[in-house]
VEXKEMI-504806 format. One record per residue (C-alpha): x, y, z; residue in one letter. Coordinates in steps of 0.02 Angstrom, whole numbers, padded with zeros to 5 digits, always signed. Layout:
<nodes>
XYZA ...
</nodes>
This chain:
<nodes>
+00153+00595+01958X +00245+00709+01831X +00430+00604+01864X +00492+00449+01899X +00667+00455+01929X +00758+00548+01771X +00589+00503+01676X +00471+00613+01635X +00303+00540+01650X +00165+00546+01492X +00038+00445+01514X -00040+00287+01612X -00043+00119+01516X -00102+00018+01630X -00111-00081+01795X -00104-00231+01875X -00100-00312+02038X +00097-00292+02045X +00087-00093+02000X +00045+00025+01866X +00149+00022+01690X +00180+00210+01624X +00247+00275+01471X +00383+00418+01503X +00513+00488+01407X +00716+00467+01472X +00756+00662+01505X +00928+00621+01476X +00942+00497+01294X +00767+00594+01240X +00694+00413+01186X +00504+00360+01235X +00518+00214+01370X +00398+00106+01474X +00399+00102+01667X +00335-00039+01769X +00340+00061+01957X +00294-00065+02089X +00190-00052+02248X +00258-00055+02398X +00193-00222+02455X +00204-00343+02298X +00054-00491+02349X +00153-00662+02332X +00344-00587+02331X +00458-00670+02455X +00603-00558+02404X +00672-00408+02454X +00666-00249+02355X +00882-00265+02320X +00819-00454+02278X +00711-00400+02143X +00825-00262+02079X +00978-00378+02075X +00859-00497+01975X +00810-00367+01849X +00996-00311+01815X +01027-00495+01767X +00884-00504+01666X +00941-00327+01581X +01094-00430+01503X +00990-00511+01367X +00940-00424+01234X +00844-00529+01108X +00736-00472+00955X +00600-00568+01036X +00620-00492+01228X +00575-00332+01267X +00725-00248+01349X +00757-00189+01521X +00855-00021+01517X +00876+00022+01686X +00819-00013+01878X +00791+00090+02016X +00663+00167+02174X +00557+00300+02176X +00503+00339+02363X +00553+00161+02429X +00439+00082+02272X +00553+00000+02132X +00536+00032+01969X +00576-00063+01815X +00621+00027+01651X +00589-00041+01489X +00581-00048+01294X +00431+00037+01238X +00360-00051+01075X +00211+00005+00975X +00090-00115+00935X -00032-00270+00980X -00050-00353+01130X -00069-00520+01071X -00227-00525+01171X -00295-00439+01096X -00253-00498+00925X -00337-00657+00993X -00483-00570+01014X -00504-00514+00881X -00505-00684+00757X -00431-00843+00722X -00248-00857+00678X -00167-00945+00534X -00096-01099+00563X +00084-00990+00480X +00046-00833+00586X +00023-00962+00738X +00186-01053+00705X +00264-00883+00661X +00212-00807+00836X +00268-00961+00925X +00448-00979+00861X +00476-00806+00925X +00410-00834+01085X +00510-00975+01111X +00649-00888+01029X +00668-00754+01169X +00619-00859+01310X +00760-00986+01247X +00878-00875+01297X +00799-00823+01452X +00809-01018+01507X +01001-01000+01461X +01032-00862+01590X +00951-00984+01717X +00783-00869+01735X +00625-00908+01739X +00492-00795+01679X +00329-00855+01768X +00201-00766+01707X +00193-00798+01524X +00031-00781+01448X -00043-00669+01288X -00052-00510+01374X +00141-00500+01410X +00190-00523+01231X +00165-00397+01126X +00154-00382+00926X +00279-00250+00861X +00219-00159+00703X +00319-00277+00598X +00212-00434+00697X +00372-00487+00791X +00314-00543+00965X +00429-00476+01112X +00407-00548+01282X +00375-00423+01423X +00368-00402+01598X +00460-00491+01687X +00405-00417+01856X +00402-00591+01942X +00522-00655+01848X +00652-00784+01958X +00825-00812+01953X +00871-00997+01997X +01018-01034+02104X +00988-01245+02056X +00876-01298+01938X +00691-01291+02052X +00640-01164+02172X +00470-01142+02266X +00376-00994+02315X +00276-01006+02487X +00144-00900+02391X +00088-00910+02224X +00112-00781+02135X +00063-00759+01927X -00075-00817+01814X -00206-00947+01857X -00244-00988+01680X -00050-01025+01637X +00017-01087+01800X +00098-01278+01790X +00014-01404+01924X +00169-01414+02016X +00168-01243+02031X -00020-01251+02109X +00008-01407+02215X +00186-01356+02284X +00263-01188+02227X +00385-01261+02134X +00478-01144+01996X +00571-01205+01843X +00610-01192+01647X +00462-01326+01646X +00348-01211+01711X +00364-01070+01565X +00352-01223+01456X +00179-01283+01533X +00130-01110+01486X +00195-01093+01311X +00110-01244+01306X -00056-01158+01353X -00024-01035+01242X +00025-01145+01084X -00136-01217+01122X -00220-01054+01101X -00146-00992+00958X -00202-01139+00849X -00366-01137+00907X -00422-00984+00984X -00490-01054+01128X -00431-01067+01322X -00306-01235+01348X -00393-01230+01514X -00553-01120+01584X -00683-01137+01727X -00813-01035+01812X -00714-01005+01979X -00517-00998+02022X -00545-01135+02115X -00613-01256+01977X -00484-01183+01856X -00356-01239+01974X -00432-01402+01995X -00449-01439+01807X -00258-01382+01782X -00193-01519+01921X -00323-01642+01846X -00398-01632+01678X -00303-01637+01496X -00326-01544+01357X -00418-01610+01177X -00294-01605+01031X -00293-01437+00930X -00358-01542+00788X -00514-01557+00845X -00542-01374+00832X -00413-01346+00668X -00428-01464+00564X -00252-01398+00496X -00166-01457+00629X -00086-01626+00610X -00031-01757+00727X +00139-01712+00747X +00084-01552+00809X -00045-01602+00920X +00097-01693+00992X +00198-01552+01046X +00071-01461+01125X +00028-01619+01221X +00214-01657+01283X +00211-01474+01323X +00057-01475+01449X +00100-01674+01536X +00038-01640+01707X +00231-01728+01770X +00356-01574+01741X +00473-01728+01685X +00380-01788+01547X +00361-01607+01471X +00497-01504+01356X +00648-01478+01474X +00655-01303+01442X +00599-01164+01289X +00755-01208+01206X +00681-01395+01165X +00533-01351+01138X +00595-01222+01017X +00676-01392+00905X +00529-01486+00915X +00421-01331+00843X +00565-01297+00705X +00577-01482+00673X +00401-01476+00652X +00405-01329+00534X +00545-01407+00432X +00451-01564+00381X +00295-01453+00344X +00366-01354+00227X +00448-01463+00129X +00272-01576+00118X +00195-01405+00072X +00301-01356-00056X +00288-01504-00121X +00101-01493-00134X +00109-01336-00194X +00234-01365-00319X +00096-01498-00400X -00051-01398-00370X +00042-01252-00475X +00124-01369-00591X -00035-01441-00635X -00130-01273-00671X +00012-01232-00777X -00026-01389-00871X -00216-01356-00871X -00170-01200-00955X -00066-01261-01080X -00211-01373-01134X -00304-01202-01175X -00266-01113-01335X -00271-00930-01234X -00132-00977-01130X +00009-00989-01234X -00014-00837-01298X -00061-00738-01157X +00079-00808-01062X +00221-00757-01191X +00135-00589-01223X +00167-00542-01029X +00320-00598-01000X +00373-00523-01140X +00319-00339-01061X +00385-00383-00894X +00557-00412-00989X +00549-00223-01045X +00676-00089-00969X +00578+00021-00869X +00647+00211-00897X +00750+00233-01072X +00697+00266-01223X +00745+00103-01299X +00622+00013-01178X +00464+00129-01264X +00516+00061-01437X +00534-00095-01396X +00361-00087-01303X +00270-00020-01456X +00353-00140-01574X +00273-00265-01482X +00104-00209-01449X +00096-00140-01633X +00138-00348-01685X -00038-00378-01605X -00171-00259-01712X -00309-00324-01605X -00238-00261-01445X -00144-00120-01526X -00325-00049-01574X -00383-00075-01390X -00252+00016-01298X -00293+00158-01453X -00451+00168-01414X -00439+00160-01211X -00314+00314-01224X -00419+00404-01319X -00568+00383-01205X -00640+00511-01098X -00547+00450-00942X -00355+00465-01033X -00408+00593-01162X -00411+00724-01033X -00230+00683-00997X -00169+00649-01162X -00280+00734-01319X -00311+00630-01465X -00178+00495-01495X -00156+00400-01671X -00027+00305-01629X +00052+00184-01497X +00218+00275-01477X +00160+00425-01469X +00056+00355-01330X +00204+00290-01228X +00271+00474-01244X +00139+00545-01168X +00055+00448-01044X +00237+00350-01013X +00290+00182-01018X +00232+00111-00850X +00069+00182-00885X +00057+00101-01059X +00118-00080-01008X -00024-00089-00874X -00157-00064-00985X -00097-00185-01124X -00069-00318-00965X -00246-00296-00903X -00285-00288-01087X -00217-00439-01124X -00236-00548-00988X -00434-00498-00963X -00479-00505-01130X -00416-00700-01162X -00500-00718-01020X -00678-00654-01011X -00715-00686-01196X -00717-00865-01148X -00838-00886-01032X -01001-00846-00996X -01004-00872-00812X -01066-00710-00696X -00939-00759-00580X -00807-00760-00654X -00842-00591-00727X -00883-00515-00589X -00695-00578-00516X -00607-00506-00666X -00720-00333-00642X -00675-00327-00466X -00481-00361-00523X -00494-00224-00658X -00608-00103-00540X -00466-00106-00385X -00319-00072-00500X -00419+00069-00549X -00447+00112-00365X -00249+00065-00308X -00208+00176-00443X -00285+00329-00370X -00229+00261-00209X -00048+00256-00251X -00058+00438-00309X -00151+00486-00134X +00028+00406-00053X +00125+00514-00160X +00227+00333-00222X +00354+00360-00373X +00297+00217-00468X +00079+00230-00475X +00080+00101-00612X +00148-00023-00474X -00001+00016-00366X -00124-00049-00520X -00039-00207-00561X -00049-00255-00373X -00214-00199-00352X -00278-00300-00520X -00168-00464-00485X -00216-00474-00276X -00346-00594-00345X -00255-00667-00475X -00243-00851-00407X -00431-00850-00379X -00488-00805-00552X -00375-00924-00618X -00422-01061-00509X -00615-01015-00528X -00556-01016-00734X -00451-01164-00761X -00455-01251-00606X -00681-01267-00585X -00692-01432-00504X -00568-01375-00372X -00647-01190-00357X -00832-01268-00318X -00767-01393-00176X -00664-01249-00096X -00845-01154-00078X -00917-01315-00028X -00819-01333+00111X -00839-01144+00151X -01025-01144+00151X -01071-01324+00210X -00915-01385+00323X -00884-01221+00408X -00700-01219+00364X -00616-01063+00364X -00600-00983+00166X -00401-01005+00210X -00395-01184+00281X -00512-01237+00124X -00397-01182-00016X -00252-01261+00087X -00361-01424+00094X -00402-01416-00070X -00250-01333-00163X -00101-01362-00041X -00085-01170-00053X -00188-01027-00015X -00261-00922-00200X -00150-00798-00144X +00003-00903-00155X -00057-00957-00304X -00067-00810-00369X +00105-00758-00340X +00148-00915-00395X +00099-00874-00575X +00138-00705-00562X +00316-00736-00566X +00312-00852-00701X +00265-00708-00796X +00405-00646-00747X +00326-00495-00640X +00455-00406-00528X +00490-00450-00362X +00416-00267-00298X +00253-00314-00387X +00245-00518-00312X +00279-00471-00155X +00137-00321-00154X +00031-00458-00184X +00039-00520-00019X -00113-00493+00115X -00081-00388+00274X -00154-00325+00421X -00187-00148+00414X -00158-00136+00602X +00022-00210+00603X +00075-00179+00424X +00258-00152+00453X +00375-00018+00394X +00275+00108+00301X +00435+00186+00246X +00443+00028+00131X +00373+00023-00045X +00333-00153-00013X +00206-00111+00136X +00152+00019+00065X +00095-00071-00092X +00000-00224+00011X -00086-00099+00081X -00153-00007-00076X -00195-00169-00141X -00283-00238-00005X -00368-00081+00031X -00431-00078-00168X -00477-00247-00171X -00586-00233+00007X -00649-00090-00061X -00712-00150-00230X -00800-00293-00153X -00889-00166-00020X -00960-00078-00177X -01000-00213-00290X -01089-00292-00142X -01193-00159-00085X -01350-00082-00143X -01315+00071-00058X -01139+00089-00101X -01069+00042+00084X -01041+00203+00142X -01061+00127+00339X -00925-00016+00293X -00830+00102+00195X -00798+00220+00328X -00759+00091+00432X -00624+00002+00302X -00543+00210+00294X -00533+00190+00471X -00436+00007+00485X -00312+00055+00336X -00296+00224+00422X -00121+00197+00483X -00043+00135+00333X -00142+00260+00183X -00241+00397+00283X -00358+00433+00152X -00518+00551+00201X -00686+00526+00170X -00699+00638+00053X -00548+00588-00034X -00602+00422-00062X -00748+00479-00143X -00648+00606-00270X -00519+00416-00294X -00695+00326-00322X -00749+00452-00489X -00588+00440-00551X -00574+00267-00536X -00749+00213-00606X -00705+00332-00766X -00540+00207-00780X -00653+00090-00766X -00768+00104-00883X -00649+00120-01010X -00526-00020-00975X -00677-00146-00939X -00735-00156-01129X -00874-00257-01151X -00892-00322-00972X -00966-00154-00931X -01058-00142-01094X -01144-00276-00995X -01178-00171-00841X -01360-00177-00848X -01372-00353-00822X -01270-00394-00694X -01293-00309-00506X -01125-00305-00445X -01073-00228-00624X -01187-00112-00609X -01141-00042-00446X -00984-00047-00488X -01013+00055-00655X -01125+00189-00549X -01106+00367-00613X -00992+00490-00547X -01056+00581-00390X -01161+00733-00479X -01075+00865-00350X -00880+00790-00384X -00879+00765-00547X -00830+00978-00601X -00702+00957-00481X -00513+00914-00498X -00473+00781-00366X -00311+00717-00311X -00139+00750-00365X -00126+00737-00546X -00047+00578-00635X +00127+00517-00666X +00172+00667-00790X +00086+00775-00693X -00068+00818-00841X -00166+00947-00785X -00337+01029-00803X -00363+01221-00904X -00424+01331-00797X -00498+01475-00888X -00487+01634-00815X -00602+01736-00894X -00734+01882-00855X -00893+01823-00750X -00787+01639-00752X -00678+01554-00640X -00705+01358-00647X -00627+01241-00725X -00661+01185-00897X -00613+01075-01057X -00713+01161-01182X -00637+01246-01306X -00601+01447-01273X -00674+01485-01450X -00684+01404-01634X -00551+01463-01754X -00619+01599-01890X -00598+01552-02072X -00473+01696-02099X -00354+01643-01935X -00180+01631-02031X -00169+01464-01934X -00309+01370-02006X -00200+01221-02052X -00145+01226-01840X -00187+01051-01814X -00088+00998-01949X +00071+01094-01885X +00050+01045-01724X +00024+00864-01750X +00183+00882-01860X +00283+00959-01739X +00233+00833-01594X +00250+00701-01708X +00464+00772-01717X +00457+00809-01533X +00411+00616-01500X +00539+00549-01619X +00679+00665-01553X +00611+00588-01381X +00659+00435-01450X +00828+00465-01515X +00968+00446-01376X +01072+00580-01483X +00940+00707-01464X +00971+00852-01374X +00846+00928-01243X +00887+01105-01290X +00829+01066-01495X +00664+00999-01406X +00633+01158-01307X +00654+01239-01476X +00551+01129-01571X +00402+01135-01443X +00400+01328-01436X +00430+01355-01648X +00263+01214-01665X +00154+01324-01551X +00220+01500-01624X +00183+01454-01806X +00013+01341-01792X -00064+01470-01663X -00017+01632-01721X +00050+01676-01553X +00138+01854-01526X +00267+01788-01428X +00297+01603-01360X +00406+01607-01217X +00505+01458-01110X +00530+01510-00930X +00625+01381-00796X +00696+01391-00637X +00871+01458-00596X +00916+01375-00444X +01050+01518-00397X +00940+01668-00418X +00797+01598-00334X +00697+01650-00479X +00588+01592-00619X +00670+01654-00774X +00627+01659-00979X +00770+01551-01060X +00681+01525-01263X +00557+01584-01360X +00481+01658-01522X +00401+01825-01570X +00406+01997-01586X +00558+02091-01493X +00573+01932-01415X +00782+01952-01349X +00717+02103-01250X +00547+02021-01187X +00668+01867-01113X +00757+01982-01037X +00641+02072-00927X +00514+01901-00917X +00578+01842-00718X +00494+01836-00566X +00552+01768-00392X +00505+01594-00323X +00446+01651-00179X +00243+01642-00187X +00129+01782-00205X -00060+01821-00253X -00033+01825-00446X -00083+01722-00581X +00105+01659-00627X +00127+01605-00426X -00062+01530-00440X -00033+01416-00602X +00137+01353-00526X +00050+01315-00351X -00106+01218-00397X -00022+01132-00562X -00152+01215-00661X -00146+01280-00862X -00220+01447-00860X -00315+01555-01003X -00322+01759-00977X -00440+01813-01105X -00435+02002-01062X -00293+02070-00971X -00385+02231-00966X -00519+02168-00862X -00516+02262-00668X -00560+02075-00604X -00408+01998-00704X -00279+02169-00665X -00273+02160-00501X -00200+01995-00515X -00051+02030-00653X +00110+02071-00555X +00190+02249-00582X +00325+02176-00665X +00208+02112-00795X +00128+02253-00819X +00277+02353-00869X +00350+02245-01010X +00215+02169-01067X +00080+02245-01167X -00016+02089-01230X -00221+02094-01226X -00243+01880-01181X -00101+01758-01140X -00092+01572-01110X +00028+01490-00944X +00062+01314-00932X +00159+01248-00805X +00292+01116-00804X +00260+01022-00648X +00346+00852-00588X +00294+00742-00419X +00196+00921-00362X +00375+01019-00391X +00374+01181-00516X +00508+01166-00653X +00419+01320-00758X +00309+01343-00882X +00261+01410-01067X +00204+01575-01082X +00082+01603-01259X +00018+01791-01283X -00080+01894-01416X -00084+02079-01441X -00288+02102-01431X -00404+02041-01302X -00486+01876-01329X -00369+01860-01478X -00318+01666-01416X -00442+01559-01515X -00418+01373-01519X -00505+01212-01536X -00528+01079-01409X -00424+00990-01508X -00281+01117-01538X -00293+01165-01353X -00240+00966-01305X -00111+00956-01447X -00018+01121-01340X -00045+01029-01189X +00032+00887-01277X +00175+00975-01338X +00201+01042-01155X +00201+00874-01079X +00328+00821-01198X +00447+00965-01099X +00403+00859-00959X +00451+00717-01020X +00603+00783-01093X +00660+00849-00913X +00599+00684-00831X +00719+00585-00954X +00868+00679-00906X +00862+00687-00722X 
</nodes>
């Protein structure tokens, strides 16, 4: 059937015993639709076809968030057709199916329900066959109402089919006995399917239709309590008014049962919050009655006051790491490890470390810093380590995630992946008693891990967690990434928000996967890749390029928890080598400032590398290089600093540093011109250097050279012999011709994957460019500071 009506058909959905429900697309508005397209002879209708398209045109005048609406009627071959809203997402069905609800996502579910068929009561219809698989969970988790195929428009307030027509499970025993159609009806089944919500279980089941029907007309239902022990009497209440077997004694329509639920809510809430307030009230006095508390609390607030982007904000920041010495030699050290060094070269101070590996970067290491090393020094409890190494370990892992989703702000992706379990270690810490009966009840009482902390807290860890996390004055982008979600309904992925519960979440699943496993879950892995699909879309063998990178953070930021490894299992795992076929291999795309590997192009080579190209020669006029170039960055950071500075004197400085300490024949700074379309030399140093600017330009468009192949892939490239046929054949003719240098040097200025330009270094002889490891980072350095420098004025 390629058409129904103007609609162009794309694929089945389903079918029932009414028709068959097909998604099309309107060839007119272009906009995806669904179409319910009846058979001829509907079993139980006692209407006419006009009947049941007048109906639907009355129905078609409400348009609720919580109904899903009916566009347009019509017939196809004498069959009438129903056209509808079409959502993406859940059947709530099948959400059942797949596990128990929270008593919030219950209530949460319910009010909409209600909601919608509130104002369905108002237009005197009545929907009649309510049940889970006609609501549907939007990607947000709104429930909409559909299908309201049998739906009946009341002329007085009952009416009575001669057949009956609908839903055993859900139909009202008036209904059964006599046919008889009303707001009560709906409510009988909202009442059915309150009932299942908060349990998970059938209100009413049976081997047979027959019995079913029997037990509806006959038999009540237990209270909800017995089977969630977080439902409470007033509660149990409502679902009992809603399923009296008298249609009188029930919930006159949605609309009051809608007040009794919101009622209900209203009173819970405010004996929550209460409860909460205590619970987190009293952990802040626990706290208080530890000496590390104080102190760790002031120190994080303190860098959560911080400006985020100017240059006032990175002073500020260092002045008040640089007050502590112990942490202040920490953060030195962790930059300066293999993980950051590779990013950064050797750092000697803490400014100079905001500079280059920027602020955001910088606060989240002295907060981990900070609030895991008052922490773990205190205790000698595995558990409790392994909770902060799992907290530490996923903002390693968000990290690399956040890069994967191309986010502006990475650093936001670590502090949500390191404080998802924030309320836990702090309960587990301060709050022992309490932590131990919450796993008591877990293990021994079969409670749900939820329904135990709300027992035993009056708030979930997770609330907790935020709790605190906002008392340490943590931004409202971080708090509310802190939140869990389902990966299948996660909401807007447009929205930093959603996309940041879902980096966490996915970090912190993952972490415990890994720590857990002896074999490194690659079965549950693939599986978690596959759930957070939607929302992150991260590859198999992505994740495993995200995992190196993130065990390297790890090691380095974990301190003497993973100088422990050995002892401890999930450490261990945890701490487990780099894969021996990754680790050569530049994975993902690059960090904040966009630091990038060498590649060294050289005769017989071609992979990437971070040893030095050659050692310096006693008579190399630059033998003091490291001194001049840790000079000149040391300028280039300060003028960084200073609001008055001007980007142009930086350029300047950068390219005069390298020129003198390196011995360079020419030094050459080459950006984009927007109006040309072109790359084109703007500064530089060195011989006959006016004319060599001059002719130095190439076009933006891309082509097999090495200029086009260093701007592409990000990558700081080393020609050691221009003369070499394997090395010619990839210098452009335009090269060639003004250029008669025997080696050369490219780095490229890259920000968020986009090409700004890049420093060009060259020497008259062949393998004439001979630096250190150490003078080849301080130019990298240097360069990044041009990054920075652009990044500060955009």
């Amino acid at each position: 059937m390629p058409q129904i009506g103007r609609f162009d058909v794309k694929e089945k959905l389903g079918a029932g015993s009414q028709g068959s429900v097909y998604r099309c697309v309107d060839s007119e508005l272009h906009r995806p639709v669904a179409i319910k397209l009846f058979d001829r002879v509907m079993p139980g209708a006692n209407s006419s076809v006009d009947t049941l398209l007048s109906e639907a045109r009355t129905i078609s005048q409400i348009q609720h968030p919580n109904i899903v609406s009916i566009f347009d009627v019509g017939k196809e071959r004498a069959r009438p057709f129903l056209v509808f809203e079409f959502v993406e997402g859940e059947l709530l069905s099948d959400r059942l199916r797949r596990g128990t609800l929270s008593l919030h996502e219950a209530l949460e579910i319910i009010t909409g329900i209600l909601s919608g068929i509130d104002q369905v009561h108002r237009k005197g219809i009545v929907h009649r066959d309510l049940k889970p698989a006609n609501i549907i969970l939007n990607v947000d988790g709104t429930p909409k109402v559909m299908d309201f195929g049998i739906a009946r428009l009341l002329g007085g307030a009952v009416s009575r089919d001669m057949e009956l027509t609908g839903t055993p499970r859900y139909m009202a025993p008036e209904y059964i006995d006599q046919g008889k159609v009303s707001p009560q009806a709906d409510v009988f089944a909202l009442g059915a399917i309150l009932f299942e919500l908060l349990t998970g279980k059938m209100a009413f089941d049976a081997r047979d239709q027959q019995t079913l029907l029997k037990n509806i007309r006959a038999n009540g239902v237990e209270n909800p309590s017995c089977f969630n022990t977080e439902v409470s009497e007033q509660l149990d209440a409502i679902v009992q008014k809603s399923l009296e077997k008298e249609p009188g004694a029930r919930f006159a329509d949605a609309g009051e049962m809608l007040g009794a639920i919101v009622e209900y809510r209203k009173s819970r809430d405010e004996i929550t919050g209460q409860a909460a307030k205590g619970t987190v009230d009293f952990l802040l006095r626990r706290m208080q009655h530890k000496s590390d508390f104080p102190v760790l609390s002031e120190s994080i607030r303190t860098l959560n006051r911080l400006t985020e982007s100017d240059d006032k904000g990175m002073d500020h920041l260092a002045r008040i790491i640089i007050r502590d010495f112990a942490l202040a030699s920490k953060i030195i050290k962790v930059v300066n490890s293999a993980y950051y060094s590779r990013f950064a070269g050797r750092i000697g101070t803490i400014s100079r470390a905001i500079v280059v590996l920027g602020i955001q970067t910088i606060r989240s290491i002295a907060a981990s810093l900070i609030f895991f090393e008052h922490l773990h020094n205190k205790t000698q409890a595995v558990k409790l380590k392994n909770e902060i190494a799992a907290a530490i370990f996923s903002a390693t892992l968000a990290r690399q995630a956040a890069e994967d989703a191309e986010m502006e702000h990475v650093e936001e992706g670590f502090l949500c992946g390191m404080l998802h379990t924030l309320g836990k270690i702090l309960v587990t810490y301060y709050l022992n008693d309490e932590s131990e009966e919450i796993r008591r009840l877990v293990k021994t009482d079969s409670v749900s891990q939820e329904q135990a902390e709300r027992r035993v807290l009056g708030m979930t860890f997770q609330e907790m967690g935020i709790a605190i996390a906002e008392q340490w004055n943590f931004p409202a982008t971080i708090t509310r990434g802190m939140v869990k979600v389902d990966p299948a309904a996660p909401g807007d992925l447009k929205d930093t928000d959603v996309k940041l519960r879902l980096i966490a979440n996915f970090s912190n699943e993952a972490t415990r996967i890994i720590g857990e496993s002896d074999d490194g879950g690659e079965q549950q892995i693939k599986q978690l890749l596959k759930r957070f699909r939607r929302g992150l879309a991260i590859s198999e063998r992505r994740f495993e390029g995200m995992l190196d990178e993130a065990r390297k953070e790890f090691i380095e930021l974990s301190g003497s928890l993973s100088a422990k490894a050995a002892n401890d299992p999930f450490m261990r795992r945890l701490s487990r080598p780099a894969h021996p076929d990754t680790s050569h291999v530049t994975r993902g795309k690059g960090r904040k400032e966009d630091m990038t590997t060498t590649l060294a192009l050289e005769p017989g080579k071609s992979s990437y590398t971070e040893e030095p190209v050659a050692e310096i020669t006693p008579d190399d006029p630059a033998i003091n290089a490291e001194i001049v170039l840790t000079e000149g960055l040391q300028e280039v950071t300060d003028m960084l600093l200073d609001d008055n500075s001007n980007i142009i004197q930086v350029f300047n400085v950068v390219l005069e540093t390298i020129y003198r300490a390196l011995a360079f024949h020419r030094v050459v700074l080459c950006l984009q011109d927007q109006s040309k379309q072109k790359i084109k030399a703007k500064l530089g140093f060195g011989s006959d250097i006016d004319n060599f600017i001059t002719g130095f330009h190439f076009s933006r468009q891309y082509s097999a050279d090495v200029f086009h192949a260093a701007l592409k892939n990000g990558v700081d490239l080393a020609v050691s012999n221009t003369s070499d046929p394997r090395i010619k054949d990839n210098l452009p003719e335009w090269y060639k011709k003004l250029s008669n240098a025997g080696s050369f040097m490219v780095f490229p200025l890259v920000i968020k994957q986009r090409p700004l330009g890049l420093i060009y270094a060259d020497h008259p002889q062949a393998d004439g460019i001979v630096l250190t490891a150490k003078q080849l980072n301080l130019v990298k350095t240097l360069r990044n500071q041009l990054i920075l420098a652009f990044r500060s004025r955009m």
